[in-house]
N, C-alpha and C positions, 0 to 999 in steps of 0.2 A: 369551371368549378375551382374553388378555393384551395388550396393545401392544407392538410391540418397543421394546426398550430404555426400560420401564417398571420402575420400582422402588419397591416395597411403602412406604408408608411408614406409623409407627405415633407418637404419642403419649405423651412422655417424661411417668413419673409422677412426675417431681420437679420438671421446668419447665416444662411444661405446652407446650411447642413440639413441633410434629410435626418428623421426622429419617426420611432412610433408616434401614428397617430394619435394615440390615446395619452401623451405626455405632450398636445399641443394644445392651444385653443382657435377654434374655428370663424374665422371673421369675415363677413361678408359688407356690401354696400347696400344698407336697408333706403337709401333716399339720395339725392344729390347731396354730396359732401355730408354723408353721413354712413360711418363704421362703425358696426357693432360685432359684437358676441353671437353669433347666428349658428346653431347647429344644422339646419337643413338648407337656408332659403337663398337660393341665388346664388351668383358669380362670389365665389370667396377664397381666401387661401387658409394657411396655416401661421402659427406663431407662439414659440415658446412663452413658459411662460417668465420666465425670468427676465429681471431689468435690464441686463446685457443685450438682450433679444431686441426689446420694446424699444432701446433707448436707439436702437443700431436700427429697426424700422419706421423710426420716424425721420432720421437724418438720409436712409437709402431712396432713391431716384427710381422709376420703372415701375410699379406694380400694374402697370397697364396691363402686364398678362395674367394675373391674376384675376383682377376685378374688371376689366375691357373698359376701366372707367379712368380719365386721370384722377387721383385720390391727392389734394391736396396738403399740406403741413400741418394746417389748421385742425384739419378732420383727424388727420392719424394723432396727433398731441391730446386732443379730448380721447378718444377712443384710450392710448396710454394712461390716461386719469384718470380713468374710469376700471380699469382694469389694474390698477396697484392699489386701489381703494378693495378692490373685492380681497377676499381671503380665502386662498386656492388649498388648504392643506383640511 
């Protein structure tokens, strides 16, 4: 059972600091070499949402434990473009 006024928190895969869940965005592998925006489906991590985050998750090595998949350069650089196009505020 929960704690009251307990809040999830997960592990930014671009800085490596834990954050409430609810000030990240949730990314999972919807296909081979393909990362989205996924709130429920599949093997996924976390990730700020600021350029700091995103620019430091495309250049970081590993996310094999996140996603049990290698996620290549290509894949995480679209997914960042896609995600500084949206308008989070």
């Amino acid at each position: 059972m929960a704690k009251r006024g307990h809040k999830p928190q997960r592990t930014c895969l671009g800085c490596g600091t834990r954050d409430v869940q609810g000030r990240m965005v949730r990314l999972a592998m919807t296909g081979e070499d393909q990362l989205q925006v996924e709130p429920q489906r599949g093997r996924g991590g976390y990730l700020h949402r600021d350029a700091k985050c995103q620019k430091a998750f495309v250049t970081r090595k590993g996310h094999y434990r996140a996603f049990h998949v290698e996620v290549n350069r290509t894949a995480k650089a679209k997914l960042i473009d896609s995600l500084t196009a949206q308008d989070w505020e």
